[in-house]
N, C-alpha and C positions, 0 to 999 in steps of 0.2 A: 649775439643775436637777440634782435627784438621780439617782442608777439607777433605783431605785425608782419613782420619778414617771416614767422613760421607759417602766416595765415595767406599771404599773397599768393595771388592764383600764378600759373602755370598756364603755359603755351598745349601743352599737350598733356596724357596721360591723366588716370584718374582723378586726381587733383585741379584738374585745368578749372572749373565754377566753384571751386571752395569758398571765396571768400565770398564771391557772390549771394553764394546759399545761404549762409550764414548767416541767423539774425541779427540786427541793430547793436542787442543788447550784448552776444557773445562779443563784436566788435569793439563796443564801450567799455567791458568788461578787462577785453585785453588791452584795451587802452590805461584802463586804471592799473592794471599790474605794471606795465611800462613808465609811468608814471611815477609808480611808490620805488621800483628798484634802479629810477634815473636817481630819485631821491635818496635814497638807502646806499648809492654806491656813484658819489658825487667827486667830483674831479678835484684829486686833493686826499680822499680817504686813502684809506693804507687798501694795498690792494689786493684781492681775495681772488682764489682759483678760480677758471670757469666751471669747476666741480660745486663750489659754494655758491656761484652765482644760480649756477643750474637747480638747486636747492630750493638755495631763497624762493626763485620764481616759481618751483612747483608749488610752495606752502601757500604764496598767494593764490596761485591759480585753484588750488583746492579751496579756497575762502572763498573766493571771486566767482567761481563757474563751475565747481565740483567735481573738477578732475581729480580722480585718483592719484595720490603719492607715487609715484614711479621707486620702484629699486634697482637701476640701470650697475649699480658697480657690488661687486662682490663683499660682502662684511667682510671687513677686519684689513681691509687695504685702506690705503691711504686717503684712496679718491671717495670712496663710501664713506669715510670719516669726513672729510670736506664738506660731502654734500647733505652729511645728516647734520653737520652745522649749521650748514645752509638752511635748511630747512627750519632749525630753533628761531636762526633770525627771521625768515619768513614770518612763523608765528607770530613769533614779538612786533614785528611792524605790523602784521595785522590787528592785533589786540591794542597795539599805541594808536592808530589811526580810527580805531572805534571808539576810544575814551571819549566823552563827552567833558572835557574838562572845567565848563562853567557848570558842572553840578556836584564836583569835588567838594566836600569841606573845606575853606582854609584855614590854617591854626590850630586844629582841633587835635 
């Protein structure tokens, strides 16, 4: 599941003008997450649970728009283990796509 497809309006019931409402910037936002974990889990990689994937995406989204960490699985099962993986990677792709890498040292 994408951002996008979590964010698309609905025929009916309270969700029906969600994406509507929703400012520009939340939209761009989830577009950037979409973005870095087409990147992050690209056709070809070794393939990771949708518990890790599910992961990943929250650590962005808490970079990206400041949603809270979810703890959706119970500590010490398998799938918690997954998705707190997921989450380290999240991190790390966030912190690699902030590096400004022409102000590195090189050599030094």
């Amino acid at each position: 599941m994408n951002a996008m497809s979590m964010v698309a309006p609905t025929t009916s019931g309270p969700g029906a003008s969600r994406a509507a409402a929703e400012p520009a910037s939340l939209r761009a936002a989830l577009l950037k997450v979409d973005r870095l974990m087409d990147i992050a889990f690209f056709p070809g990689r070794a393939e990771r649970s949708p518990e890790y994937q599910e992961g990943c995406r929250a650590a962005l989204e808490f970079h990206l728009i400041g949603r809270r960490l979810p703890a959706p699985y119970v500590a010490g099962c398998a799938a918690a283990d997954a998705f707190v993986a997921g989450v380290d990677e999240g991190h790390a792709i966030w912190r690699r796509q902030r590096v400004d890498y022409s102000r590195l040292p090189l050599g030094e």
